[in-house]
Structures are given as structure tokens and as C-alpha cells.
PyMOL Python script that loads the backbone (N, CA, C, O; Angstrom):
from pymol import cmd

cmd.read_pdbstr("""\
ATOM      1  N   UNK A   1      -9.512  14.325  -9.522  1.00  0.00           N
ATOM      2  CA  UNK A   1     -10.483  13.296  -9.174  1.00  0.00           C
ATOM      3  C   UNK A   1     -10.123  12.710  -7.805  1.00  0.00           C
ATOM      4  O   UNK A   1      -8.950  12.592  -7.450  1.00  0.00           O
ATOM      5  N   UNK A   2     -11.207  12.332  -7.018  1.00  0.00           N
ATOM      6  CA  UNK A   2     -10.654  12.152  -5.768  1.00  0.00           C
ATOM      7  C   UNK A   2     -11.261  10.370  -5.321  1.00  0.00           C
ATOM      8  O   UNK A   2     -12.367   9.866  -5.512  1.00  0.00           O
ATOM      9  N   UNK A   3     -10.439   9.986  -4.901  1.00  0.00           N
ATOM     10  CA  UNK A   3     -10.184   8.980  -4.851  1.00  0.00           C
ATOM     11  C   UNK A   3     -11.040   8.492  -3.799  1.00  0.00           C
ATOM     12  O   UNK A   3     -11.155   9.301  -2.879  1.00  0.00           O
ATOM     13  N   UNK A   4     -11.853   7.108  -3.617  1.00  0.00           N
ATOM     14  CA  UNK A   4     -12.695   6.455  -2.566  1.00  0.00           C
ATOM     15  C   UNK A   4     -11.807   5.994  -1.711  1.00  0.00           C
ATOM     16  O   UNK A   4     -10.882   5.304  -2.138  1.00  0.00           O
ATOM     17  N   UNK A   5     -11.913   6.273  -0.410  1.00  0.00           N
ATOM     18  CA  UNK A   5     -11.209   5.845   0.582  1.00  0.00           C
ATOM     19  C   UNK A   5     -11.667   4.460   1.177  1.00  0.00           C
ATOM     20  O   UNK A   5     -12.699   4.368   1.842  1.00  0.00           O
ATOM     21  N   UNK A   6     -11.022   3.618   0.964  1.00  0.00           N
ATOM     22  CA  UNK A   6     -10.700   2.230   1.200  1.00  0.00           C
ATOM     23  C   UNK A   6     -10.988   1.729   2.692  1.00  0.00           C
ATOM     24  O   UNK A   6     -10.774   2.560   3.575  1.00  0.00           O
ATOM     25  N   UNK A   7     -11.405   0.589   3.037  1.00  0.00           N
ATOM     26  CA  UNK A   7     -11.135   0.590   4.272  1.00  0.00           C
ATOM     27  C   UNK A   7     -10.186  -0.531   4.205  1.00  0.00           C
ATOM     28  O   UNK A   7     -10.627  -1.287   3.338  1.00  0.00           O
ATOM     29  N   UNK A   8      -9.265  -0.936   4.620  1.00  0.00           N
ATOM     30  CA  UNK A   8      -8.249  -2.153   4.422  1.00  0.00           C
ATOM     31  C   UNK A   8      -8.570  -3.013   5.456  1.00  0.00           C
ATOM     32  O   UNK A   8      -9.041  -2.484   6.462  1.00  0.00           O
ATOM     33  N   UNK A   9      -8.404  -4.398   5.448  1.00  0.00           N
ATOM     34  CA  UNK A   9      -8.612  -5.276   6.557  1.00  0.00           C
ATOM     35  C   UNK A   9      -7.522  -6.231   6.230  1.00  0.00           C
ATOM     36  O   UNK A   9      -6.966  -6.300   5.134  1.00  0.00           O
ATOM     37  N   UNK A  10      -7.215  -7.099   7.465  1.00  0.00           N
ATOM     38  CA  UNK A  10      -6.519  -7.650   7.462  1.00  0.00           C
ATOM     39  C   UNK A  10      -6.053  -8.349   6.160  1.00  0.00           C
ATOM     40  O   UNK A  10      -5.119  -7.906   5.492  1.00  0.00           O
ATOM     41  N   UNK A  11      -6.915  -9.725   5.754  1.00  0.00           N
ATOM     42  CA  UNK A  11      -6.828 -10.385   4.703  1.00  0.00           C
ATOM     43  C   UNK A  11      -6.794  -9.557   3.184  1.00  0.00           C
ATOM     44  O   UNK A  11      -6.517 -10.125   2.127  1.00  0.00           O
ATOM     45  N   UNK A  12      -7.043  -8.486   3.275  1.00  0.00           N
ATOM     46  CA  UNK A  12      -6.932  -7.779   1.855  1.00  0.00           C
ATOM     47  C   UNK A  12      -5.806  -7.134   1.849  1.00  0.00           C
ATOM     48  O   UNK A  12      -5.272  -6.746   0.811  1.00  0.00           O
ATOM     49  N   UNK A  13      -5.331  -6.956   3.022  1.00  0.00           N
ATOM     50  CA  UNK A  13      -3.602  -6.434   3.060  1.00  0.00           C
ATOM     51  C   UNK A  13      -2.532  -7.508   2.877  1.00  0.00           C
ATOM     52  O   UNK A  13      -1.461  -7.348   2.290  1.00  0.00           O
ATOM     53  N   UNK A  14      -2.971  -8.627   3.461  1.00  0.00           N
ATOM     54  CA  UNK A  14      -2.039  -9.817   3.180  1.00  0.00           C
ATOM     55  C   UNK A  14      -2.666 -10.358   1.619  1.00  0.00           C
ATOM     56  O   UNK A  14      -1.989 -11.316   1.243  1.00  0.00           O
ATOM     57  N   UNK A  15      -3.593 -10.060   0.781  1.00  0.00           N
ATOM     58  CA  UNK A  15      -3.670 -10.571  -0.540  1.00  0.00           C
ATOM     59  C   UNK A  15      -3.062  -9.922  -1.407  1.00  0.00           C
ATOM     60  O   UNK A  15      -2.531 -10.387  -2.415  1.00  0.00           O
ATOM     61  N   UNK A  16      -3.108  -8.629  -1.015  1.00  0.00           N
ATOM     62  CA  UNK A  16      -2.274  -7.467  -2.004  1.00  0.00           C
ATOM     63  C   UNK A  16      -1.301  -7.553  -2.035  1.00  0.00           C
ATOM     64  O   UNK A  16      -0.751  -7.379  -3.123  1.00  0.00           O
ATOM     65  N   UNK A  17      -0.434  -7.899  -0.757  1.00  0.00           N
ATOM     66  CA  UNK A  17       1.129  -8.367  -1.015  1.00  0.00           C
ATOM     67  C   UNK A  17       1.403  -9.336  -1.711  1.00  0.00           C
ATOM     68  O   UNK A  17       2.323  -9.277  -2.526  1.00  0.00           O
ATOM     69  N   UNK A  18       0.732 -10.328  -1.553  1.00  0.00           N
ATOM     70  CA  UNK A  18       0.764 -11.805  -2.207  1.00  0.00           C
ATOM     71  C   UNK A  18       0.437 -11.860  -4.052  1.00  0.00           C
ATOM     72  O   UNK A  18       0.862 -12.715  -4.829  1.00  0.00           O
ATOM     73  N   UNK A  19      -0.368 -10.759  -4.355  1.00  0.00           N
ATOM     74  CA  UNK A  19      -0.038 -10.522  -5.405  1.00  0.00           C
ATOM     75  C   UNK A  19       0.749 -10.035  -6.341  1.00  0.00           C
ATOM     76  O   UNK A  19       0.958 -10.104  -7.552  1.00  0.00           O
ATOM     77  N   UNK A  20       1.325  -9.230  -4.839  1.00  0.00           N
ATOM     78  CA  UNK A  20       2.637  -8.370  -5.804  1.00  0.00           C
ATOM     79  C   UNK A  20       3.786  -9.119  -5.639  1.00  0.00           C
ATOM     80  O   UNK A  20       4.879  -8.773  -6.088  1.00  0.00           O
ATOM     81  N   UNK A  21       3.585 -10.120  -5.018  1.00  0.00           N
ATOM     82  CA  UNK A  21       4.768 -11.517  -4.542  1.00  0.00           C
ATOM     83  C   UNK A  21       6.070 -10.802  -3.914  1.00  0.00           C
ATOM     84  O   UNK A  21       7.251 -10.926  -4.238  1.00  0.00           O
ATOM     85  N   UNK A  22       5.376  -9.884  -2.747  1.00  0.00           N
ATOM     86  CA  UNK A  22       6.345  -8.916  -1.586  1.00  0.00           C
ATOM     87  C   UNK A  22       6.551  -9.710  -0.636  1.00  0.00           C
ATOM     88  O   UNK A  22       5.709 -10.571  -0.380  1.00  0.00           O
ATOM     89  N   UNK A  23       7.457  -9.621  -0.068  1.00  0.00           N
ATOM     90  CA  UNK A  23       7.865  -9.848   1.047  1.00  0.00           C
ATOM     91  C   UNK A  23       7.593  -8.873   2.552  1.00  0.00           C
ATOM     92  O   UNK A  23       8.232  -7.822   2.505  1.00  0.00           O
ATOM     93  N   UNK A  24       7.004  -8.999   3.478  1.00  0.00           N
ATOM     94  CA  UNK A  24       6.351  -7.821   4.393  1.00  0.00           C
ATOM     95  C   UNK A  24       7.649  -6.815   4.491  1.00  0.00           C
ATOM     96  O   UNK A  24       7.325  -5.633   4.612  1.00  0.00           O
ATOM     97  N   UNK A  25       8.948  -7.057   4.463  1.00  0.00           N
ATOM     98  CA  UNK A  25       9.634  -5.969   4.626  1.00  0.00           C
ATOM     99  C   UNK A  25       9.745  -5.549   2.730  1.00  0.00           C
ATOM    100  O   UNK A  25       8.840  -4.716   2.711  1.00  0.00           O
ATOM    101  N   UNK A  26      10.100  -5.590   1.698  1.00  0.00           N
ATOM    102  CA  UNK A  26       9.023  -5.162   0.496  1.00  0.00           C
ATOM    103  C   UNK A  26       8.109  -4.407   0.507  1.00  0.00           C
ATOM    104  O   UNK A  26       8.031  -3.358  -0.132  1.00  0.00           O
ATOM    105  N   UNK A  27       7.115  -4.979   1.423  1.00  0.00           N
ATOM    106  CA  UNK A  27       6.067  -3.982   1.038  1.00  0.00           C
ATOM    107  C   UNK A  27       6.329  -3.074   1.877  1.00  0.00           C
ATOM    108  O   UNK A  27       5.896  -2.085   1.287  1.00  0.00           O
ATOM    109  N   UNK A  28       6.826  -2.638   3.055  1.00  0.00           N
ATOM    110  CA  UNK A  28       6.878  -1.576   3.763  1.00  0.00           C
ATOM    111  C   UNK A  28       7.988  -0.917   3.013  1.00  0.00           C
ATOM    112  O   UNK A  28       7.566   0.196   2.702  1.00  0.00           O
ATOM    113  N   UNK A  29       9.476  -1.110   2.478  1.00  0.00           N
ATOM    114  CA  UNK A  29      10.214  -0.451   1.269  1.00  0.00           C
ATOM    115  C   UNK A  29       9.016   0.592   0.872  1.00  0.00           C
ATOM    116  O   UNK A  29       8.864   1.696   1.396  1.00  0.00           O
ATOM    117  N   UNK A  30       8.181   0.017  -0.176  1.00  0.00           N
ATOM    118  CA  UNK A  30       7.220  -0.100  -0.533  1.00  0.00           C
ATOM    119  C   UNK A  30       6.187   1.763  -0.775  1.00  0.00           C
ATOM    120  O   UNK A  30       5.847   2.586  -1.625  1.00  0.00           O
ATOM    121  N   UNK A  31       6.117   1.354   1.171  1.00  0.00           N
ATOM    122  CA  UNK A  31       5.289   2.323   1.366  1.00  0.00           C
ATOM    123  C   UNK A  31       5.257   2.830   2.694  1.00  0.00           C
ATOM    124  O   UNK A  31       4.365   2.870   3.541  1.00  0.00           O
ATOM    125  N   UNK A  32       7.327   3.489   2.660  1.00  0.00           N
ATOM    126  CA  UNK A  32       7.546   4.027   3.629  1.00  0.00           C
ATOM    127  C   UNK A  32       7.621   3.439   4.938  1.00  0.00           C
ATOM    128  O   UNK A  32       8.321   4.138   5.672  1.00  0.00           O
ATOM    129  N   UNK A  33       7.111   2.301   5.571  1.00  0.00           N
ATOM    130  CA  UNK A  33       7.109   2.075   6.758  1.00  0.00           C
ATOM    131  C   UNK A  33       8.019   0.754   7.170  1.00  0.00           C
ATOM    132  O   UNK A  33       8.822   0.163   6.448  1.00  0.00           O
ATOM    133  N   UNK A  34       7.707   0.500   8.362  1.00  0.00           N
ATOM    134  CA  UNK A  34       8.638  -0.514   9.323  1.00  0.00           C
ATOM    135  C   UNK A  34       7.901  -2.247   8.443  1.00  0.00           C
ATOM    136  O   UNK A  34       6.929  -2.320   7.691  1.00  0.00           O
ATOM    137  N   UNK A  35       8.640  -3.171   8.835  1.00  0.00           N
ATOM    138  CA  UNK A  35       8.140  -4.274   8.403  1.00  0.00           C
ATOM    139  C   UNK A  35       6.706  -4.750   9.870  1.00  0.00           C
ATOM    140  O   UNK A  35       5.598  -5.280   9.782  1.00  0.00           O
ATOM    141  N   UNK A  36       7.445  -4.261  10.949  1.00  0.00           N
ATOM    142  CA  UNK A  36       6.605  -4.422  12.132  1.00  0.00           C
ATOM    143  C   UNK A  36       5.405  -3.918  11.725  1.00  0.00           C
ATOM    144  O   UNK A  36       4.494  -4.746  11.734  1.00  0.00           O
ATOM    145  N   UNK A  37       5.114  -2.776  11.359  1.00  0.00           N
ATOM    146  CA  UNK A  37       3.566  -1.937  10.578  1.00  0.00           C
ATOM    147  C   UNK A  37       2.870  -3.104  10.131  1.00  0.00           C
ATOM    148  O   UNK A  37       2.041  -3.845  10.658  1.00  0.00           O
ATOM    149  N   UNK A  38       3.445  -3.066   8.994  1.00  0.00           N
ATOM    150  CA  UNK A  38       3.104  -4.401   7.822  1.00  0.00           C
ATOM    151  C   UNK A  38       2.324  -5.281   8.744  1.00  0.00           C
ATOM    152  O   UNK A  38       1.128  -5.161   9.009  1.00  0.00           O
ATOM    153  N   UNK A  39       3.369  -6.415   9.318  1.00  0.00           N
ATOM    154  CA  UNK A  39       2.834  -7.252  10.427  1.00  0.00           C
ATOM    155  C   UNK A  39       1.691  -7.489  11.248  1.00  0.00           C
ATOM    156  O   UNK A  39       1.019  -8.479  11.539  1.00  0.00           O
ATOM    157  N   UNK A  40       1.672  -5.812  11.639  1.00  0.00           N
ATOM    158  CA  UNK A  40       0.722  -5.392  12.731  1.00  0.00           C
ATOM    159  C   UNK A  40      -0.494  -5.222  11.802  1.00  0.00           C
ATOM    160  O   UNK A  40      -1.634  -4.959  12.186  1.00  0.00           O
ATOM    161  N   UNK A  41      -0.108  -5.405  10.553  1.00  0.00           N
ATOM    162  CA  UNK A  41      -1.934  -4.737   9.768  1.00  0.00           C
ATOM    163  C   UNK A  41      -2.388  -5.955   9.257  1.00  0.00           C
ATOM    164  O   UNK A  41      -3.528  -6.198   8.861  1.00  0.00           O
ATOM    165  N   UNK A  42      -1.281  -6.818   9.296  1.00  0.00           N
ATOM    166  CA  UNK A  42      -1.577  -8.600   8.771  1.00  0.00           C
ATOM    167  C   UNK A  42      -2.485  -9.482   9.435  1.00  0.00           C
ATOM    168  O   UNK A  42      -3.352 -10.209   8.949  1.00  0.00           O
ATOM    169  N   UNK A  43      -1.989  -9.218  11.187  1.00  0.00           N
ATOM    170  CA  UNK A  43      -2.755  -9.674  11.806  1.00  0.00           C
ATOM    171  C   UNK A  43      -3.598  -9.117  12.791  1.00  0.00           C
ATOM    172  O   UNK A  43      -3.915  -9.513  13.913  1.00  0.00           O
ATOM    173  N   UNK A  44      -3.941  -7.953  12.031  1.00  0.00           N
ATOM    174  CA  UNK A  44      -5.144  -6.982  12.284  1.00  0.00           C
ATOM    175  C   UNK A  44      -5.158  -6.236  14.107  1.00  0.00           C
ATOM    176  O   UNK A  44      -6.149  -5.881  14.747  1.00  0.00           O
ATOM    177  N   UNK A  45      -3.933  -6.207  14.462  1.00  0.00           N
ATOM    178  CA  UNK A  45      -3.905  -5.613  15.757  1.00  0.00           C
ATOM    179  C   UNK A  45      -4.487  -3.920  15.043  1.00  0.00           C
ATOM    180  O   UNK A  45      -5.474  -3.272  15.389  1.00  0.00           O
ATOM    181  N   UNK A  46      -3.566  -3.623  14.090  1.00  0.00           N
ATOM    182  CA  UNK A  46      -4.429  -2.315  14.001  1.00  0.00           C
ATOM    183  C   UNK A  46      -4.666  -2.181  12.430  1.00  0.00           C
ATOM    184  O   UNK A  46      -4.359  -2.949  11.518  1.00  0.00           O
ATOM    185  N   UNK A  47      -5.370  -0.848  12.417  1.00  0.00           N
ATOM    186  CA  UNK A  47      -5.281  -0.964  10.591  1.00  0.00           C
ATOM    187  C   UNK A  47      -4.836   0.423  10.070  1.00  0.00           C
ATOM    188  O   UNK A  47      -5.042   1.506  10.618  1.00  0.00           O
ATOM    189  N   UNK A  48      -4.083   0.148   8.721  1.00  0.00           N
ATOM    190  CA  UNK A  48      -3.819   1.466   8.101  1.00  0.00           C
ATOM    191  C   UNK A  48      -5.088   2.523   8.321  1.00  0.00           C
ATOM    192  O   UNK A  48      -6.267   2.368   8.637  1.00  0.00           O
ATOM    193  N   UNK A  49      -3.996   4.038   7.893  1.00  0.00           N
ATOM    194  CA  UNK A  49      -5.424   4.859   8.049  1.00  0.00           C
ATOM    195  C   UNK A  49      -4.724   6.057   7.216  1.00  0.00           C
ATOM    196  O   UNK A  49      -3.493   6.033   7.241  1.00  0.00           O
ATOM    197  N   UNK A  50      -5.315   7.068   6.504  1.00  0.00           N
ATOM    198  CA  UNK A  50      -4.910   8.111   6.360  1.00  0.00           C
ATOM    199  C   UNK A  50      -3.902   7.970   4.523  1.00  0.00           C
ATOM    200  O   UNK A  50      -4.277   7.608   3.408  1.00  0.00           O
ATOM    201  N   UNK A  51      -2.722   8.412   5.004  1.00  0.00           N
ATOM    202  CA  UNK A  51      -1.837   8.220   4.047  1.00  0.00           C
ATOM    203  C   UNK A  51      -1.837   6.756   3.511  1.00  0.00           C
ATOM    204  O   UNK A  51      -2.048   6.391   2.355  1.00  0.00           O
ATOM    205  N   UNK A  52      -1.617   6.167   4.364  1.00  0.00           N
ATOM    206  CA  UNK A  52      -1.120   4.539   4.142  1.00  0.00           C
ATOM    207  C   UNK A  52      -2.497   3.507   3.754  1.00  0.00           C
ATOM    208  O   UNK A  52      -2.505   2.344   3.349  1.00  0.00           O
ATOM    209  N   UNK A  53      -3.433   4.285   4.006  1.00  0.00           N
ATOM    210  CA  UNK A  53      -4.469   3.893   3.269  1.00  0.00           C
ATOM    211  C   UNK A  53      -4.662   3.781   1.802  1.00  0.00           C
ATOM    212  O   UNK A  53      -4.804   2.888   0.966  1.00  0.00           O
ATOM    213  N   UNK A  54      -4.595   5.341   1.866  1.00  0.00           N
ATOM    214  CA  UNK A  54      -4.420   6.190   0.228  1.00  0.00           C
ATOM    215  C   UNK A  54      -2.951   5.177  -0.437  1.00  0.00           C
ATOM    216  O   UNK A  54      -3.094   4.314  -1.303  1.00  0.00           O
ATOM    217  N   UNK A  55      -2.020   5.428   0.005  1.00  0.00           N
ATOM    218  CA  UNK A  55      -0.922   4.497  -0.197  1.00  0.00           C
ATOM    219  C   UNK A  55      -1.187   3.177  -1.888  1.00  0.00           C
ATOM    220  O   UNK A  55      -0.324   2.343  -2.162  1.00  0.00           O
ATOM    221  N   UNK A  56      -2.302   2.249   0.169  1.00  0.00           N
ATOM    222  CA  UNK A  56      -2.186   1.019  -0.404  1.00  0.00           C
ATOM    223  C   UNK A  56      -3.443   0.955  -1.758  1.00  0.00           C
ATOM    224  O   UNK A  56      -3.397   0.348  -2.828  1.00  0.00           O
ATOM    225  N   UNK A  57      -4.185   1.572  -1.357  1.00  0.00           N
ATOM    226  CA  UNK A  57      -5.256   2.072  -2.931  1.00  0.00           C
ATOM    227  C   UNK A  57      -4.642   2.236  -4.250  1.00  0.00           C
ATOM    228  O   UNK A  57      -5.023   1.590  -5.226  1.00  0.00           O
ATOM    229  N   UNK A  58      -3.800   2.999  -4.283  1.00  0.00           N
ATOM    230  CA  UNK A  58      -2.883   3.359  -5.282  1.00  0.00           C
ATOM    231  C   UNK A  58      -2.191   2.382  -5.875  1.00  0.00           C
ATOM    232  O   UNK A  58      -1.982   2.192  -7.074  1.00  0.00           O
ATOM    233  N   UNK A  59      -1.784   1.656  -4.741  1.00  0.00           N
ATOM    234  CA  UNK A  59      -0.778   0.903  -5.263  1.00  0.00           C
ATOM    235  C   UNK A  59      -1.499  -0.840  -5.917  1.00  0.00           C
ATOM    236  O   UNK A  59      -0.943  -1.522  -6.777  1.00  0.00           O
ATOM    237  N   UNK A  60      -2.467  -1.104  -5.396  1.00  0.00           N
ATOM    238  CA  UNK A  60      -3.905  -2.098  -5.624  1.00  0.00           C
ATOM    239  C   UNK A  60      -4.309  -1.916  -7.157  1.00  0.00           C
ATOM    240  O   UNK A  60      -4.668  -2.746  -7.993  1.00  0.00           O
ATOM    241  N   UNK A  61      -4.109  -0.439  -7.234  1.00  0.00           N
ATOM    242  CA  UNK A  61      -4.960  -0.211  -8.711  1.00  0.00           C
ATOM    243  C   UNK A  61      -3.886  -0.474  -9.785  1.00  0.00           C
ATOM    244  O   UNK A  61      -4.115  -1.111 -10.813  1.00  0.00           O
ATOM    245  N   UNK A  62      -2.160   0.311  -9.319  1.00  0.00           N
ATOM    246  CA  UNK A  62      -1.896   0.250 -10.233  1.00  0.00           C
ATOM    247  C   UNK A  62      -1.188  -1.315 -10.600  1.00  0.00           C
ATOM    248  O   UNK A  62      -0.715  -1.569 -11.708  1.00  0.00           O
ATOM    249  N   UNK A  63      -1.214  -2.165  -9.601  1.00  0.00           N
ATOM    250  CA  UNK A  63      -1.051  -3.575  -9.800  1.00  0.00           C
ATOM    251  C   UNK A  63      -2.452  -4.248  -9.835  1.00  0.00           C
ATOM    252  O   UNK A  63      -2.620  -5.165  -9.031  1.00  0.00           O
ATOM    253  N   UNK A  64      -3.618  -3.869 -10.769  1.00  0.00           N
ATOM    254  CA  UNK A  64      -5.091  -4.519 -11.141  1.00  0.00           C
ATOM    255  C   UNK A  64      -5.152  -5.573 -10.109  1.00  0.00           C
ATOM    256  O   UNK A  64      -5.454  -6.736 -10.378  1.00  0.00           O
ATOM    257  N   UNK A  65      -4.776  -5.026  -8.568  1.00  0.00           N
ATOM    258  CA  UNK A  65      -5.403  -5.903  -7.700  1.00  0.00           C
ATOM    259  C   UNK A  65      -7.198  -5.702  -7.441  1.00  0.00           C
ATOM    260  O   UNK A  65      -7.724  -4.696  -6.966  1.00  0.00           O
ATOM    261  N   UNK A  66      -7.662  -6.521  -7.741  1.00  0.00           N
ATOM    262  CA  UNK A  66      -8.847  -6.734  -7.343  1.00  0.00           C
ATOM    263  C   UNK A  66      -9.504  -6.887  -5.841  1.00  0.00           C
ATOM    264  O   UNK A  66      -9.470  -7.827  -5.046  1.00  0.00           O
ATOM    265  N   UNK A  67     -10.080  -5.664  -5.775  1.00  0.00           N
ATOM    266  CA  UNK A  67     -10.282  -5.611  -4.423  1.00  0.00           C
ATOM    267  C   UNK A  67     -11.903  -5.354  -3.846  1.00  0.00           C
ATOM    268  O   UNK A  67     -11.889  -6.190  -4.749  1.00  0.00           O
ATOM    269  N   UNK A  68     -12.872  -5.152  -3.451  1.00  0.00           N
ATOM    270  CA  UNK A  68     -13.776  -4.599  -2.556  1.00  0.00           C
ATOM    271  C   UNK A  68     -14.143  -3.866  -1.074  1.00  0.00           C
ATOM    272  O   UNK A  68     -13.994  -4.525  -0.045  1.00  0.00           O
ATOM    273  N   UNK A  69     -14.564  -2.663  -1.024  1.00  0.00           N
ATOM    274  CA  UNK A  69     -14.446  -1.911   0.027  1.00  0.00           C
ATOM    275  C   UNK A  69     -14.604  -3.081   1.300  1.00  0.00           C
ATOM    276  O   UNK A  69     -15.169  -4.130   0.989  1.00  0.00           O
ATOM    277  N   UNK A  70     -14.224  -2.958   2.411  1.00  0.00           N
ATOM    278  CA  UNK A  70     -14.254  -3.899   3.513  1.00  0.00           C
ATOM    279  C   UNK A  70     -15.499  -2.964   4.402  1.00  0.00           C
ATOM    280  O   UNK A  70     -15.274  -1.839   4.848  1.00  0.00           O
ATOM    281  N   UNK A  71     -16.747  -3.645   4.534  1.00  0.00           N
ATOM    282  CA  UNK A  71     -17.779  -3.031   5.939  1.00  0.00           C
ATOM    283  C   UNK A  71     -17.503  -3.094   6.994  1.00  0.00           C
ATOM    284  O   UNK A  71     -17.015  -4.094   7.518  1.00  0.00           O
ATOM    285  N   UNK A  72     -17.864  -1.560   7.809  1.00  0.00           N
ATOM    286  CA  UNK A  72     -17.379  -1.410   9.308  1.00  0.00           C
ATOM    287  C   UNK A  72     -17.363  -2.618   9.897  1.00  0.00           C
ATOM    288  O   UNK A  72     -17.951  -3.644   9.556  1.00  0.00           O
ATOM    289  N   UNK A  73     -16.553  -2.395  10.927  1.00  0.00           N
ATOM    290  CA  UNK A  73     -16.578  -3.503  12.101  1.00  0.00           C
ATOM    291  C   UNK A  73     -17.657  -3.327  13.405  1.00  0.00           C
ATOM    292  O   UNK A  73     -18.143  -2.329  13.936  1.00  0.00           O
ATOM    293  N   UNK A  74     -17.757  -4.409  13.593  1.00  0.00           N
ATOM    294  CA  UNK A  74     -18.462  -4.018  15.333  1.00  0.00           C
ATOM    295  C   UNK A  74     -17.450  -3.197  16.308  1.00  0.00           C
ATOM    296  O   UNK A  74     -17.621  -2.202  17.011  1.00  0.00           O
ATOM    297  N   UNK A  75     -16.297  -4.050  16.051  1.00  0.00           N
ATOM    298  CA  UNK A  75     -15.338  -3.466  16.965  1.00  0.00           C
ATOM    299  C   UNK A  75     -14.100  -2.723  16.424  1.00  0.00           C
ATOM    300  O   UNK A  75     -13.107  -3.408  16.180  1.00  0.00           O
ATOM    301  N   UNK A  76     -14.076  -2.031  16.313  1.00  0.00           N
ATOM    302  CA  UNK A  76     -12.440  -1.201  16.010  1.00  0.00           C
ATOM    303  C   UNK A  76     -11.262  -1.886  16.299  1.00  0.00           C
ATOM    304  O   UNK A  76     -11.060  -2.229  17.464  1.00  0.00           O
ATOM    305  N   UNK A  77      -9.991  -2.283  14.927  1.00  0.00           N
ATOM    306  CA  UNK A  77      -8.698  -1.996  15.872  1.00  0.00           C
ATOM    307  C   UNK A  77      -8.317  -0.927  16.633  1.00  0.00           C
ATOM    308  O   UNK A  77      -9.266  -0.189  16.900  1.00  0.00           O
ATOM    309  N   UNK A  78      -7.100  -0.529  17.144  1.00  0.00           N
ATOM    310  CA  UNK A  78      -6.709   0.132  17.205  1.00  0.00           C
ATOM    311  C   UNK A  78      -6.110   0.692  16.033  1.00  0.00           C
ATOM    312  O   UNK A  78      -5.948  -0.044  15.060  1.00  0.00           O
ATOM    313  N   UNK A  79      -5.633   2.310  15.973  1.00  0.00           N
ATOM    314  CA  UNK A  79      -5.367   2.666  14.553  1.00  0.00           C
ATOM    315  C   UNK A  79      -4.024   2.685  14.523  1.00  0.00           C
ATOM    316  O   UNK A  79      -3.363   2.452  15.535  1.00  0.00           O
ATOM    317  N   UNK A  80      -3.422   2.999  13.219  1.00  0.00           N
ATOM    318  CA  UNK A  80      -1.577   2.551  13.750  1.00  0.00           C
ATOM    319  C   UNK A  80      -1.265   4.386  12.926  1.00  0.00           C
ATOM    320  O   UNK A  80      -0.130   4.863  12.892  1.00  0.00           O
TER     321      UNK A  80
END
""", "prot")
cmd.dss("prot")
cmd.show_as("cartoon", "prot")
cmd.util.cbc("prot")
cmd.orient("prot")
């Protein structure tokens, strides 16, 4: 079964941690990456993509975070 690809935005990346009551270096433990990543997706300089997308989906569901797809932007971050 293949999974809906998410779009993550800032505030739904900083709620998901907050539910799992992580700490930004936690959540990057987490899911492989730097705490700087984390950071950088917090305050939306860029946004997950790809793996770390899929990642944070996974990890949303299997902690019954409650979430909703996020609609395009006008403007793009940059991608990390």
C-alpha cells in the first residue's frame, strides 16, 4: 500500500515534535539527521522532502498525530 505523500510545513513539524515531547536534537536521533535540519524545517527556511518526508508520515501515524495535508505555497522554500 502506498502511502500519501505529505507536504510538511513549518508549524506541523514543530506540532509533531511537541507531541512526541522531543527535543529538536530527539527528533533528528529520531530520523537520521542534524538538529540544524530540524531547526531549519521549524522555521521554514526549507522543508523536508523525499525520505524525510516519508520519515515524518510514518512516524505522525504511528504516534496518532493528527495531522492534515498542508496546500501549495505561492512561494517555495528552498528544499533541504
Amino acid at each position: 500500500m502506498k502511502r500519501k505523500q505529505l507536504r510538511w510545513d513549518s508549524e506541523q513539524i514543530r506540532a509533531l515534535r511537541q507531541h512526541l515531547g522531543f527535543t529538536q536534537q530527539q527528533m533528528a536521533d529520531e530520523l537520521g539527521t542534524r538538529q540544524q535540519t530540524i531547526s531549519e524545517w521549524e522555521t521554514g527556511m526549507y522543508e523536508p522532502r523525499g525520505t524525510s518526508s516519508t520519515l515524518l508520515t510514518m512516524i505522525a501515524e504511528k504516534a496518532s498525530f493528527d495531522y492534515e495535508t498542508t496546500p501549495a505555497r505561492k512561494t517555495k522554500p528552498r528544499k533541504a
